[in-house]
Jmol script that loads the backbone (N, CA, C; Angstrom):
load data "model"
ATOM      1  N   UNK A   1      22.235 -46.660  52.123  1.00  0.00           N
ATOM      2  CA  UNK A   1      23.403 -47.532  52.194  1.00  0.00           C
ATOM      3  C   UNK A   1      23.861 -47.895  50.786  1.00  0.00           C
ATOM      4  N   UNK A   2      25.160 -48.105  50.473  1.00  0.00           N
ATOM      5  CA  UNK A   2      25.751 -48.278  49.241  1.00  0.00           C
ATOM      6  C   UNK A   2      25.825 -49.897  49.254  1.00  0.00           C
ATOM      7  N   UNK A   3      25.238 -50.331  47.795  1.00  0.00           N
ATOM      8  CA  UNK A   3      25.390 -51.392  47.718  1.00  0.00           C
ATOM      9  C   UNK A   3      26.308 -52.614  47.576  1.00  0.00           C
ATOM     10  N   UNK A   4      27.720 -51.648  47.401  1.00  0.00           N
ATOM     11  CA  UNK A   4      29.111 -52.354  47.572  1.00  0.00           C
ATOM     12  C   UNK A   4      30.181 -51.622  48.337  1.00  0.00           C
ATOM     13  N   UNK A   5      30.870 -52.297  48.424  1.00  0.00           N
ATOM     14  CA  UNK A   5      32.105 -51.907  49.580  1.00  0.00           C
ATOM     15  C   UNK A   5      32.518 -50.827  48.511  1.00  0.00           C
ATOM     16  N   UNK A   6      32.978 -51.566  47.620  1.00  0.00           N
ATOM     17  CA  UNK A   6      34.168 -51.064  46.631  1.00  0.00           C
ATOM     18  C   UNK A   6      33.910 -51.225  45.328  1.00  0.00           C
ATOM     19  N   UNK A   7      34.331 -49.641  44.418  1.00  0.00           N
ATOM     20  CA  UNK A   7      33.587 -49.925  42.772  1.00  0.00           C
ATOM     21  C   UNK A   7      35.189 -49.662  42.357  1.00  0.00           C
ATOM     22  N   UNK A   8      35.720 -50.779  41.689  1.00  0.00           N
ATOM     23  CA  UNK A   8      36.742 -50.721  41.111  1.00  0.00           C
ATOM     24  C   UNK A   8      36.501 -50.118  39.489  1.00  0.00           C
ATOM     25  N   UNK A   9      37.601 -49.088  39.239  1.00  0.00           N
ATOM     26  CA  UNK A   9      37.031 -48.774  37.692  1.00  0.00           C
ATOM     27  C   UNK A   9      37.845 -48.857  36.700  1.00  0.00           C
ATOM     28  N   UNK A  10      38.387 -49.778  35.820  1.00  0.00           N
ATOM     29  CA  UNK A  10      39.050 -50.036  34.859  1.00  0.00           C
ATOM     30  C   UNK A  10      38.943 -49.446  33.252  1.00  0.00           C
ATOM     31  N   UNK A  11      39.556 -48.510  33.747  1.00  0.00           N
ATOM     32  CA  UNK A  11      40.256 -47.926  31.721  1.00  0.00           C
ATOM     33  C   UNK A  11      40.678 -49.105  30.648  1.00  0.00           C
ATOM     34  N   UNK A  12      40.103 -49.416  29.479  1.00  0.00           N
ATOM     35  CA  UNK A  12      40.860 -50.517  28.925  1.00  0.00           C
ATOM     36  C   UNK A  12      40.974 -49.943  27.259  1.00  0.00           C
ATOM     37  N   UNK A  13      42.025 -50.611  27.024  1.00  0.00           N
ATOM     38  CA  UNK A  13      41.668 -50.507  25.192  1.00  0.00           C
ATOM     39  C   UNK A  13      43.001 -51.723  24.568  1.00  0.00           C
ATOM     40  N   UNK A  14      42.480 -52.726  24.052  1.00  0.00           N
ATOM     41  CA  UNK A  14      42.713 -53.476  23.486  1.00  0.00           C
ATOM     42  C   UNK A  14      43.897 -53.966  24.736  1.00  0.00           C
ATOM     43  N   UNK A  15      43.600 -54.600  25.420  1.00  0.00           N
ATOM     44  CA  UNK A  15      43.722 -55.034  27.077  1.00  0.00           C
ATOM     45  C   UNK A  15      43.607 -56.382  27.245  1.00  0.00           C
ATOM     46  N   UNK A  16      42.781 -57.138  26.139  1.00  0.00           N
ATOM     47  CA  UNK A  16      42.343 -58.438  26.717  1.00  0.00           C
ATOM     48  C   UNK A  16      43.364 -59.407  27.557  1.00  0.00           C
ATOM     49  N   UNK A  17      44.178 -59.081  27.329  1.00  0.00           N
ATOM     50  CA  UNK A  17      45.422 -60.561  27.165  1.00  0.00           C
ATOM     51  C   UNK A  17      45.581 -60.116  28.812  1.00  0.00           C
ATOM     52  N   UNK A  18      45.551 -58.864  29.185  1.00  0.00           N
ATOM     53  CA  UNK A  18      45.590 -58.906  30.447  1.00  0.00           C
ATOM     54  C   UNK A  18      44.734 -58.772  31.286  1.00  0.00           C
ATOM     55  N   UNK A  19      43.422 -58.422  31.169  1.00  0.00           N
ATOM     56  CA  UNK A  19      42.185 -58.472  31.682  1.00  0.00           C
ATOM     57  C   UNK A  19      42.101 -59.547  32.567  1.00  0.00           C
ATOM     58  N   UNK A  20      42.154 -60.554  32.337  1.00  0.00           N
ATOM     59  CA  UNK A  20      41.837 -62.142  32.947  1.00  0.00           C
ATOM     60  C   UNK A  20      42.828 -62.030  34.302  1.00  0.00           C
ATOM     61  N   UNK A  21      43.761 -61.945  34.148  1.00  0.00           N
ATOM     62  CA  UNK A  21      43.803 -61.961  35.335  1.00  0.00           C
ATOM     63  C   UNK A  21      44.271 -61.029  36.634  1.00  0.00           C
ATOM     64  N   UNK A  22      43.781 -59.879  35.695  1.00  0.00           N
ATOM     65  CA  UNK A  22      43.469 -58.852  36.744  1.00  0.00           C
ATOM     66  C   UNK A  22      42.184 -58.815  37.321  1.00  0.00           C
ATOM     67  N   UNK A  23      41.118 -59.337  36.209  1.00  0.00           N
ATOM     68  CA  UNK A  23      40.119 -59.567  37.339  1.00  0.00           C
ATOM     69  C   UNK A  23      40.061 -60.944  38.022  1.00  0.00           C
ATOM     70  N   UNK A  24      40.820 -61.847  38.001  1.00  0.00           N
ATOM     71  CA  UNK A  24      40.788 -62.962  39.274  1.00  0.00           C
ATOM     72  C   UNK A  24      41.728 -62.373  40.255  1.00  0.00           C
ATOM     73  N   UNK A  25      42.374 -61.163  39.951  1.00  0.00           N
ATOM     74  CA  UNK A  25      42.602 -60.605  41.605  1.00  0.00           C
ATOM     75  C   UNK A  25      41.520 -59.634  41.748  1.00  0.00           C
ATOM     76  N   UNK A  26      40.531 -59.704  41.554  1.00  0.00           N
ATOM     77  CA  UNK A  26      39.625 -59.080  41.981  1.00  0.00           C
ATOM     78  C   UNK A  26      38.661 -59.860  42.597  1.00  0.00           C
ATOM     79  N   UNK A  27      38.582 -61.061  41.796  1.00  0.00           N
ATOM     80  CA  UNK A  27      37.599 -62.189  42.621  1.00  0.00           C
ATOM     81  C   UNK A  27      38.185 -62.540  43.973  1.00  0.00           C
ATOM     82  N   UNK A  28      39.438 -62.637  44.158  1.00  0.00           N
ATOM     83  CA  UNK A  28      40.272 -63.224  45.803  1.00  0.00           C
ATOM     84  C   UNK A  28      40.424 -62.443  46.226  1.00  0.00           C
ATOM     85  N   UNK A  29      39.953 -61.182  46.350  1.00  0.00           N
ATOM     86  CA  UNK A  29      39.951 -60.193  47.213  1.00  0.00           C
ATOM     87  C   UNK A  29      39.026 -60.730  48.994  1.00  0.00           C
ATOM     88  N   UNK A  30      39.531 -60.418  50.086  1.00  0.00           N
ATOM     89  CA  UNK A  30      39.612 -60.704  51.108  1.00  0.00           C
ATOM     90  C   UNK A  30      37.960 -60.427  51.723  1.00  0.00           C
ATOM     91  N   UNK A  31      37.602 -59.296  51.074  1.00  0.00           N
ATOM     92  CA  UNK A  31      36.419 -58.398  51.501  1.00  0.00           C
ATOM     93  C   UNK A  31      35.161 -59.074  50.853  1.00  0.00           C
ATOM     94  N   UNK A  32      35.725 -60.239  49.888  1.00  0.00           N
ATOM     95  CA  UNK A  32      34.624 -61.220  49.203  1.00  0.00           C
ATOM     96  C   UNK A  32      33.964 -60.046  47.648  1.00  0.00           C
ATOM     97  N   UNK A  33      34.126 -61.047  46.564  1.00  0.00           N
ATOM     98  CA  UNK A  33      33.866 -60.577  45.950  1.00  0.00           C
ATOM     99  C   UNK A  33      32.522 -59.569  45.339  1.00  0.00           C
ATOM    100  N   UNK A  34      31.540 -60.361  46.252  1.00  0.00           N
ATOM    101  CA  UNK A  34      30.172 -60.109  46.207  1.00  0.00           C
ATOM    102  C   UNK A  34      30.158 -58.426  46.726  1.00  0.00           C
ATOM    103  N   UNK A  35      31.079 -58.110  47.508  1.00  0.00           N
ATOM    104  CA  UNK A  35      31.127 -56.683  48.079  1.00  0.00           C
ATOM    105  C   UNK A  35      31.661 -55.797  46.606  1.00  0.00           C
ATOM    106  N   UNK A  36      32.451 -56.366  45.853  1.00  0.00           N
ATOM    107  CA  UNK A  36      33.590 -55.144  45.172  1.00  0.00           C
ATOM    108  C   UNK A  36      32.452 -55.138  43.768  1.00  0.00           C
ATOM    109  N   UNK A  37      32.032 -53.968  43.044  1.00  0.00           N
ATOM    110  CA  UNK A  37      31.634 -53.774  42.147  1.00  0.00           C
ATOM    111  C   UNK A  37      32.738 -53.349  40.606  1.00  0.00           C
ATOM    112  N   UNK A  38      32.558 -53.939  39.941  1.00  0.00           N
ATOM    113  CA  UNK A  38      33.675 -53.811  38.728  1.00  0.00           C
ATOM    114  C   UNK A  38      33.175 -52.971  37.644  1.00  0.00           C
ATOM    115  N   UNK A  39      33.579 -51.896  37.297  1.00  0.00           N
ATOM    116  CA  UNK A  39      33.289 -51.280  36.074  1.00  0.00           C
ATOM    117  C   UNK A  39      34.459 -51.240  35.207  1.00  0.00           C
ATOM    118  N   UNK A  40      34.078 -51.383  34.056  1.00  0.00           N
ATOM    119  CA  UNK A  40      35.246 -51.607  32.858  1.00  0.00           C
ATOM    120  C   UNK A  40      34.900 -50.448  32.035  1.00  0.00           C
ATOM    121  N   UNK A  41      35.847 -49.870  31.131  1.00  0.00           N
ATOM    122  CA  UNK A  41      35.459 -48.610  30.452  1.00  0.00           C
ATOM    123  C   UNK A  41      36.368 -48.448  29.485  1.00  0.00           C
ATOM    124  N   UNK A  42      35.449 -49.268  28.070  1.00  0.00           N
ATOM    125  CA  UNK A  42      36.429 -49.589  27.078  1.00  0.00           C
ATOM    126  C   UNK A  42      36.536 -48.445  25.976  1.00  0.00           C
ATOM    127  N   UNK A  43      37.568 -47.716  26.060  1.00  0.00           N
ATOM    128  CA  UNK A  43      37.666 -46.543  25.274  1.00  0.00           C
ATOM    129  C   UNK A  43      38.201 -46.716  23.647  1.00  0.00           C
ATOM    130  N   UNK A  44      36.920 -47.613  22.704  1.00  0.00           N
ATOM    131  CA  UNK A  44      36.781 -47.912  21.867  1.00  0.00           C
ATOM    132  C   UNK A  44      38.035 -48.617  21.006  1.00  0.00           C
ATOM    133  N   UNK A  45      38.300 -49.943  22.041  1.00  0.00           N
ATOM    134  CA  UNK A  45      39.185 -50.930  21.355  1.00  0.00           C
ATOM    135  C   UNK A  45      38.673 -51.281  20.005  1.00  0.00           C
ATOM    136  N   UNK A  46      39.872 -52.001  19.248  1.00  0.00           N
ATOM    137  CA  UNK A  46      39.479 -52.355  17.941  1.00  0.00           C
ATOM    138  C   UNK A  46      39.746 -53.857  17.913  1.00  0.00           C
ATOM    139  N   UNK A  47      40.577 -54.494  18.963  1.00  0.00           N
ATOM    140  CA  UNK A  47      40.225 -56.064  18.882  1.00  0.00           C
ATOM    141  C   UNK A  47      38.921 -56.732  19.601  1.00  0.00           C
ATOM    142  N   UNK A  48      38.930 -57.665  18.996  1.00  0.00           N
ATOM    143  CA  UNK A  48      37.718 -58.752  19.169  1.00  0.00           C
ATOM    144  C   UNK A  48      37.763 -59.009  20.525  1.00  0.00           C
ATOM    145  N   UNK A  49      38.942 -59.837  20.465  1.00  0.00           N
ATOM    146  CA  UNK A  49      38.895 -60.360  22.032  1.00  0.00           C
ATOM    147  C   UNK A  49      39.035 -59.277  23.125  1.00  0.00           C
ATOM    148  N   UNK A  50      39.350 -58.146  23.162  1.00  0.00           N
ATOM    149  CA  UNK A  50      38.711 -57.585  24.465  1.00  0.00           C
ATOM    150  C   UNK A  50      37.570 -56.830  24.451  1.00  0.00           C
ATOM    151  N   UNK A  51      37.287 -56.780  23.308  1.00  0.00           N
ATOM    152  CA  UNK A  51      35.406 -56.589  23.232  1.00  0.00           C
ATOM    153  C   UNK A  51      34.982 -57.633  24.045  1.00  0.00           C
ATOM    154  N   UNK A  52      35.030 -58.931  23.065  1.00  0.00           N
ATOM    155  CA  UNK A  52      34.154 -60.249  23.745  1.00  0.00           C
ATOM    156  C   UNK A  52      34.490 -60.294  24.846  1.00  0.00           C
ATOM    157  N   UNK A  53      35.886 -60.316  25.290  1.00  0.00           N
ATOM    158  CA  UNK A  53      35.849 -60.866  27.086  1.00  0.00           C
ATOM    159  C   UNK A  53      34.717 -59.710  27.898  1.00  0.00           C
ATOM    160  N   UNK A  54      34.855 -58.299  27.742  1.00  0.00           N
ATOM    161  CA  UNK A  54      34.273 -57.617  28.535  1.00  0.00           C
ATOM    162  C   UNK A  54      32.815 -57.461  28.732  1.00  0.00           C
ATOM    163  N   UNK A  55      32.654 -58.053  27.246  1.00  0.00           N
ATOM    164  CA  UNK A  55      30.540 -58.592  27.082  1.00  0.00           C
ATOM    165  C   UNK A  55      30.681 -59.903  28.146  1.00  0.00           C
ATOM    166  N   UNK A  56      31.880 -60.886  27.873  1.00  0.00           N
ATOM    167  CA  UNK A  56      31.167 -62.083  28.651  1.00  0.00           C
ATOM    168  C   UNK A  56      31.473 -61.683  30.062  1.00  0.00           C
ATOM    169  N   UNK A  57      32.183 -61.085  30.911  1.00  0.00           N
ATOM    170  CA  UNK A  57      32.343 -60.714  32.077  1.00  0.00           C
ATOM    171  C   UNK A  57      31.051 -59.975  32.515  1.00  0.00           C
ATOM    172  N   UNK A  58      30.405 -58.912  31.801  1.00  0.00           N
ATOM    173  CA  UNK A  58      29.529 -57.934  32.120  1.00  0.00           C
ATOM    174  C   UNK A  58      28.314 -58.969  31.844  1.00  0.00           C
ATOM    175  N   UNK A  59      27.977 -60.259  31.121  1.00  0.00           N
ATOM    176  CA  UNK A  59      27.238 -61.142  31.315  1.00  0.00           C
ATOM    177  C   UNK A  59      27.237 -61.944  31.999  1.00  0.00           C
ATOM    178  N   UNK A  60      28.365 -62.765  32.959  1.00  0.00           N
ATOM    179  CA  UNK A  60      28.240 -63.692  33.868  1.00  0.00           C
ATOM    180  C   UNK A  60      28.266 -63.224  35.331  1.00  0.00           C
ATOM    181  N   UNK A  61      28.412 -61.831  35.448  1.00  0.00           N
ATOM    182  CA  UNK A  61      28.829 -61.215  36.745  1.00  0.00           C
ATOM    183  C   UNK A  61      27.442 -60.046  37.229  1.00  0.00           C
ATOM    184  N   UNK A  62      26.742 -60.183  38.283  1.00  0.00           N
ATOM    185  CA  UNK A  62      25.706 -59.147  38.079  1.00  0.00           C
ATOM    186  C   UNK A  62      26.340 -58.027  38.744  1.00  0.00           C
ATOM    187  N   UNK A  63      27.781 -58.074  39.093  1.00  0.00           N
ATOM    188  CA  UNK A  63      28.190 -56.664  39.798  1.00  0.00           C
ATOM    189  C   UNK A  63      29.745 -56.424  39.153  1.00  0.00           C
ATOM    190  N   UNK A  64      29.447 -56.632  37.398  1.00  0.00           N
ATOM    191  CA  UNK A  64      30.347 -56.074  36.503  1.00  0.00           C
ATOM    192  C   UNK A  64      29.769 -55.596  35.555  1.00  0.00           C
ATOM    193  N   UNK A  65      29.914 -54.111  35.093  1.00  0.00           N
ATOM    194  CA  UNK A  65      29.772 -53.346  34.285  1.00  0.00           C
ATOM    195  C   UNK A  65      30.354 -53.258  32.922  1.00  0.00           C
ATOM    196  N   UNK A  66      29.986 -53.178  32.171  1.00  0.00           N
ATOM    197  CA  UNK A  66      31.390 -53.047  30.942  1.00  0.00           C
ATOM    198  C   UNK A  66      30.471 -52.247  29.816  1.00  0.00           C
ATOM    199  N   UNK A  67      31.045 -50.727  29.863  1.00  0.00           N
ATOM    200  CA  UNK A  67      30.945 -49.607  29.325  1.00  0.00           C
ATOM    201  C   UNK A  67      31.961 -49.404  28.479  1.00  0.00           C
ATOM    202  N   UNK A  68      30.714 -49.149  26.769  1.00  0.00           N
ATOM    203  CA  UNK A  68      31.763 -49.011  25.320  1.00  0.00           C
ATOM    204  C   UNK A  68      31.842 -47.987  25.060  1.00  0.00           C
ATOM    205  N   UNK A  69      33.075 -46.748  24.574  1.00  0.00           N
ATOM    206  CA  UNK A  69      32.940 -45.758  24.290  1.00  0.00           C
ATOM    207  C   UNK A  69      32.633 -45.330  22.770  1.00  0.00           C
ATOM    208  N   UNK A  70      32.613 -44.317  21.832  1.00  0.00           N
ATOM    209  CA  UNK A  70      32.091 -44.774  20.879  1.00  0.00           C
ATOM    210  C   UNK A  70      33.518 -44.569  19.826  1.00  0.00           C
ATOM    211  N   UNK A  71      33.947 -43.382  20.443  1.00  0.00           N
ATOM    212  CA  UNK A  71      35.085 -42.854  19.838  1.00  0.00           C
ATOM    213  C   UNK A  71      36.350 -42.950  21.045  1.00  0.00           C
ATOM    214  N   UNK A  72      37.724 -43.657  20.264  1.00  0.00           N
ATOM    215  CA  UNK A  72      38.781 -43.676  21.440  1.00  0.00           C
ATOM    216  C   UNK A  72      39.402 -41.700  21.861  1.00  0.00           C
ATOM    217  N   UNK A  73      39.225 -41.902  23.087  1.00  0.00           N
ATOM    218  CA  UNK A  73      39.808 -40.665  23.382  1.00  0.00           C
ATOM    219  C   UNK A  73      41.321 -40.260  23.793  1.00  0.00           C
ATOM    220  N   UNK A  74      41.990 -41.643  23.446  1.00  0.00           N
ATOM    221  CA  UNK A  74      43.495 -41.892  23.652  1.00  0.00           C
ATOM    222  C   UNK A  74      44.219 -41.487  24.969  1.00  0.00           C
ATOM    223  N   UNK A  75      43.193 -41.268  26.325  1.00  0.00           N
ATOM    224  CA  UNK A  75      43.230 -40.914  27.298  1.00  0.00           C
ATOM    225  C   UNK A  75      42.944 -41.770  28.457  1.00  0.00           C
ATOM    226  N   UNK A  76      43.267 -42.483  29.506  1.00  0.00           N
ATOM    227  CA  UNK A  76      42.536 -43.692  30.050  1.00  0.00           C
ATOM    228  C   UNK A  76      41.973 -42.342  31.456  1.00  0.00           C
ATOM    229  N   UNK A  77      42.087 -41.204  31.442  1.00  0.00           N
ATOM    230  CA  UNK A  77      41.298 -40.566  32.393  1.00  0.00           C
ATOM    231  C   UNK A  77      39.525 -40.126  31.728  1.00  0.00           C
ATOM    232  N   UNK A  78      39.885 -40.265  30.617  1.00  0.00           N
ATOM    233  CA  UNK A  78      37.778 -40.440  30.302  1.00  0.00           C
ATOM    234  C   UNK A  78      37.468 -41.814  30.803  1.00  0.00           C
ATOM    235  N   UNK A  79      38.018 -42.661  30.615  1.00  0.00           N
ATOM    236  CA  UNK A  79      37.464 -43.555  30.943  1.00  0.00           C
ATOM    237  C   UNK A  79      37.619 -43.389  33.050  1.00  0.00           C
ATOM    238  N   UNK A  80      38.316 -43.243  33.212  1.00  0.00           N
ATOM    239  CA  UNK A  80      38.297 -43.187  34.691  1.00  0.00           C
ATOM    240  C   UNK A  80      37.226 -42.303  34.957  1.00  0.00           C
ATOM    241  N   UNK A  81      36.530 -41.521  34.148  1.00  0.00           N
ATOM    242  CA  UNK A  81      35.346 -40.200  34.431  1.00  0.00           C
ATOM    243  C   UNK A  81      34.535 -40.700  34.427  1.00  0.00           C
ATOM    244  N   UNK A  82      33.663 -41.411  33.607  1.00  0.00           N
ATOM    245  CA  UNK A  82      33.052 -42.556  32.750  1.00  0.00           C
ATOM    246  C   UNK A  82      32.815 -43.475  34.030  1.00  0.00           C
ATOM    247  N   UNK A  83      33.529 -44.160  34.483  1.00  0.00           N
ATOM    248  CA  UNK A  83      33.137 -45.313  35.212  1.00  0.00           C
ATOM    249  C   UNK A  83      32.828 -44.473  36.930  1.00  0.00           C
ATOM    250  N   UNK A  84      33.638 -43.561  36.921  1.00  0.00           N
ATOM    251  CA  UNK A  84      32.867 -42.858  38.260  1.00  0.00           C
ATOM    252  C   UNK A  84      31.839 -42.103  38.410  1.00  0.00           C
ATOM    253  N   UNK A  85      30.978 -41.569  37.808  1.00  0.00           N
ATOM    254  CA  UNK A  85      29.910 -41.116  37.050  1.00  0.00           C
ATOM    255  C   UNK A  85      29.380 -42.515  37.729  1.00  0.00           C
ATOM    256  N   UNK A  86      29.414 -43.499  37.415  1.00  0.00           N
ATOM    257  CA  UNK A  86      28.771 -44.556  37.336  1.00  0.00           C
ATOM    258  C   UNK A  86      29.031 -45.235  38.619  1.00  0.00           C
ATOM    259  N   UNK A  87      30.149 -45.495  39.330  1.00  0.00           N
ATOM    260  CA  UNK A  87      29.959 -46.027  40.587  1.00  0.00           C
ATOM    261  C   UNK A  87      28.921 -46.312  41.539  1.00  0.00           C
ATOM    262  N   UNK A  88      29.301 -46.785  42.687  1.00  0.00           N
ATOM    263  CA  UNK A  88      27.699 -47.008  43.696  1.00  0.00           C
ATOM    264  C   UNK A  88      28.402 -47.897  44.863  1.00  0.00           C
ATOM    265  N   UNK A  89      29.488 -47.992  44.784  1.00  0.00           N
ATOM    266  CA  UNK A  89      30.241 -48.060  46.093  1.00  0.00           C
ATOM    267  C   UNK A  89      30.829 -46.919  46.845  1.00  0.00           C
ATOM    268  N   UNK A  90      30.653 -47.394  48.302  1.00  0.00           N
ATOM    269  CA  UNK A  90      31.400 -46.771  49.417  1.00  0.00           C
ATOM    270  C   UNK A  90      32.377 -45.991  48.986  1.00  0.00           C
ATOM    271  N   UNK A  91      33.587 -47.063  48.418  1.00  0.00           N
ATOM    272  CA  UNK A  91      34.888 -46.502  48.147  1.00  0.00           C
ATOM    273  C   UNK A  91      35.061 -46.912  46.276  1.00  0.00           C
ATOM    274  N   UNK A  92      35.538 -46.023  45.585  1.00  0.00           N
ATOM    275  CA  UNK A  92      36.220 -46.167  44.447  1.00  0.00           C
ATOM    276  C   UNK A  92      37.822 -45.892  44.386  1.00  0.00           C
ATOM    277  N   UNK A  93      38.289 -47.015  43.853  1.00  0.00           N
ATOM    278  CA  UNK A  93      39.322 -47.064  43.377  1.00  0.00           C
ATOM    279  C   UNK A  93      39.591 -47.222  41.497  1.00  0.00           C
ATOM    280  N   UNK A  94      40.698 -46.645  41.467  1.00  0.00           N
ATOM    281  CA  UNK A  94      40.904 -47.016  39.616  1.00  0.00           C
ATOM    282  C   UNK A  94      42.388 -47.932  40.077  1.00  0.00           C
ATOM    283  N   UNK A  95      41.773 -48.871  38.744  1.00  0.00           N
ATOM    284  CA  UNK A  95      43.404 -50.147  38.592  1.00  0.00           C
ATOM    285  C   UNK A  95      43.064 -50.109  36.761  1.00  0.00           C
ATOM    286  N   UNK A  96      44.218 -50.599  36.405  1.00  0.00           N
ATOM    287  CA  UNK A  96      44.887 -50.526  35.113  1.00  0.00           C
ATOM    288  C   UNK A  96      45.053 -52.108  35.450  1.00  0.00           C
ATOM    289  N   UNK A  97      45.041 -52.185  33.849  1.00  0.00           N
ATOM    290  CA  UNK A  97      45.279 -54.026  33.811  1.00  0.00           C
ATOM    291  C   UNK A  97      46.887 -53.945  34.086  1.00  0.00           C
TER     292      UNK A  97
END
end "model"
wireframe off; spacefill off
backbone 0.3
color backbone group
């Protein structure tokens, strides 16, 4: 059995400003959040703040991920590769901030 409904997988690079509240529509999701698994897949931003938000998300959340790439690949489909590779839900979906 898969341990979440749903592994959402987010491409990001220097994103922060919109991060926030794309993932509080992820928290009011209907299916309860505890079901949806979040992977983030930061394709080597260069600001601070969406570094830090995605460490403190992937620290306060035990079913959020947040994967650094090392080099940007100016592509948000590595990162969509990247986080499905990694999934562990039922269903995956990709969302963009």
């Amino acid at each position: 059995m898969d341990k979440y409904k749903v592994s959402v997988v987010v491409p990001t690079f220097n994103t922060g400003d919109f991060l926030v509240e794309t993932f509080e529509s992820f928290m009011c999701q209907t299916i309860g959040f505890e079901n949806i698994e979040v992977i983030f897949v930061d394709d080597a931003s260069d600001d601070k703040y969406t570094i830090n938000l995605l460490k403190e998300l992937d620290s306060c959340y035990s079913n959020v991920s947040s994967v650094f790439l090392d080099v940007n690949s100016g592509f948000p489909g590595t990162g969509r590769n990247v986080g499905l590779d990694l999934a562990q839900g039922e269903c995956v979906i990709f969302a963009d901030h």
